[in-house]
C-alpha positions in Angstrom: 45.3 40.1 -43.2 43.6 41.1 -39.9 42.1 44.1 -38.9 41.7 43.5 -35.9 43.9 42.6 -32.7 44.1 41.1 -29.1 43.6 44.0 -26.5 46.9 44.4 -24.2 44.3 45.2 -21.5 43.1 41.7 -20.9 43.5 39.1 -18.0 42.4 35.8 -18.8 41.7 33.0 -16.3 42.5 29.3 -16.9 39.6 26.9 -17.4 36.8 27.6 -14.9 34.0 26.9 -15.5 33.2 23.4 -16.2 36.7 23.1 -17.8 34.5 24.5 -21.1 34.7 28.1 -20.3 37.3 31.5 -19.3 36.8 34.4 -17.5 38.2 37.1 -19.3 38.5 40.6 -18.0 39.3 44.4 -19.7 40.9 46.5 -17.1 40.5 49.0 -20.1 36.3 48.7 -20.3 35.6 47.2 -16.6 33.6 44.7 -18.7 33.9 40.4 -17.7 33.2 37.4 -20.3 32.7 34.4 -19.8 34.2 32.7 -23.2 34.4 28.8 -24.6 38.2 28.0 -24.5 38.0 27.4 -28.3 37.0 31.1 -29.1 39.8 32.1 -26.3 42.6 30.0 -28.2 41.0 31.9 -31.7 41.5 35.1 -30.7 44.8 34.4 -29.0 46.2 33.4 -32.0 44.6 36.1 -34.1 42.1 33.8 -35.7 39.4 36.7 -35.4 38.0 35.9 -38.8 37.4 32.4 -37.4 35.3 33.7 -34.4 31.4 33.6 -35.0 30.0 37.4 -35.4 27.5 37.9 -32.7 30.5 36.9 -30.4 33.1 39.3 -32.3 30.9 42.3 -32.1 30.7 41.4 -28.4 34.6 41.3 -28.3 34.8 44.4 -30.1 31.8 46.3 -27.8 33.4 45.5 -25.0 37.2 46.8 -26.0 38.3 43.4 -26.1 39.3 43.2 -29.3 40.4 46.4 -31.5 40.9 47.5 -34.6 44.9 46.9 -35.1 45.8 50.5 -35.9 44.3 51.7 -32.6 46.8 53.1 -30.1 45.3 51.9 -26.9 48.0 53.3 -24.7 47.4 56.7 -26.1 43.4 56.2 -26.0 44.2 54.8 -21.9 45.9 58.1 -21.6 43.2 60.4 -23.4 40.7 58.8 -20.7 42.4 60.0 -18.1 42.5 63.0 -19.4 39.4 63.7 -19.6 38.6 62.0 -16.5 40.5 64.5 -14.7 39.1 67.7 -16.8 35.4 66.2 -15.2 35.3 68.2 -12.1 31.7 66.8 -11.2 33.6 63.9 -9.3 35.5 63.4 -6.4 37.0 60.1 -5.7 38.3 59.4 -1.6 40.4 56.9 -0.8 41.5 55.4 2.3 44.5 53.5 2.6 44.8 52.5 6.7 48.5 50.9 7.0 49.3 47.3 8.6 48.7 48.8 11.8 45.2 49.9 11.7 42.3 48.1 14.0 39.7 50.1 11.3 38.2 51.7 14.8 39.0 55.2 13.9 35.4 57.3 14.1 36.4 59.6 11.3 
């Protein structure tokens, strides 16, 4: 039986680089791979045993794989948690609508 699982937190690209190779992307660790399409197709299918082990501790660094108890919603939501008890940051954003020429001098 596995231990591990597929992150729900992944985008995966189709074959882009030299039809060998995905880009695969955590929106959960900000972190971008570059895997053969054979690994992808292991780990899709829950092959993880299958996967050589430099690459899985990689997968598993990285937050793209995880051990299958974990709760990653509930880990996503403890971030953000904590994210907002850090007062040391302050995040702007500016969000001009259709309209905006962008030649405002604020």
């Amino acid at each position: 039986m596995n231990k591990y699982k597929l992150s729900r937190y992944l985008v995966f690209t189709k074959n882009t680089i030299s039809l060998k190779y995905h880009i695969v992307y955590s929106t959960l660790s900000n972190k971008i791979l570059a895997l053969d399409k054979n690994v992808v197709s292991l780990i899709q299918n829950g092959n993880f045993n299958e996967v050589d082990d430099s690459i899985m501790n990689k997968l598993i660094e990285y937050e793209f794989v995880t051990n299958i108890e974990t709760d990653e919603l509930k880990k996503v939501v403890e971030r953000f948690k904590n994210f907002i008890i850090n007062d040391n940051l302050l995040y702007q954003v500016i969000q001009p609508s259709a309209n905006c020429q962008l030649g405002c001098n604020y």
